[in-house]
N, C-alpha and C positions, 0 to 999 in steps of 0.2 A: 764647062767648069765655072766660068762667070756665075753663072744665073743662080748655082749653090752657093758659093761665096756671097753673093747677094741676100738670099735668101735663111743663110745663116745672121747674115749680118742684121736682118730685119727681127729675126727669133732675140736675138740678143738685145735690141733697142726697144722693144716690147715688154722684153723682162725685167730690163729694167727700170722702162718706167710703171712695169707693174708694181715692183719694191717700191718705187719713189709713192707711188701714190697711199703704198700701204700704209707706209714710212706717216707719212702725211694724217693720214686717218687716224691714227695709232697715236702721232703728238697732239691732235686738235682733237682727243676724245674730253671730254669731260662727264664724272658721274654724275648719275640723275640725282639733286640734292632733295633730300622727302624732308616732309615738314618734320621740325622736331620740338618738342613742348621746353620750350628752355627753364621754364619752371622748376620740370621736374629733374633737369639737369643738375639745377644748382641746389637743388634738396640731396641728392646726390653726391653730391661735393662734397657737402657742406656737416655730411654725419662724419 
């Protein structure tokens, strides 16, 4: 009976540090920023 108890308890500390790291990934993503012609931005605006 032990050894499941244990072995629960180890599925359980796995999964959550499976969240935590997702967790982690998920706040420290950042989008890829593409170059943008800010010229034609402010022509853009600017009508």
């Amino acid at each position: 009976m032990a050894s499941t108890r244990l072995i629960r308890k180890t599925q359980r500390k796995r999964a959550k540090q499976e969240r935590s790291a997702a967790n982690i990934k998920l706040l420290s993503f950042k989008p890829v920023i593409k170059k943008v012609d800010v010229e034609e931005l402010k022509k853009q605006f600017a009508k």
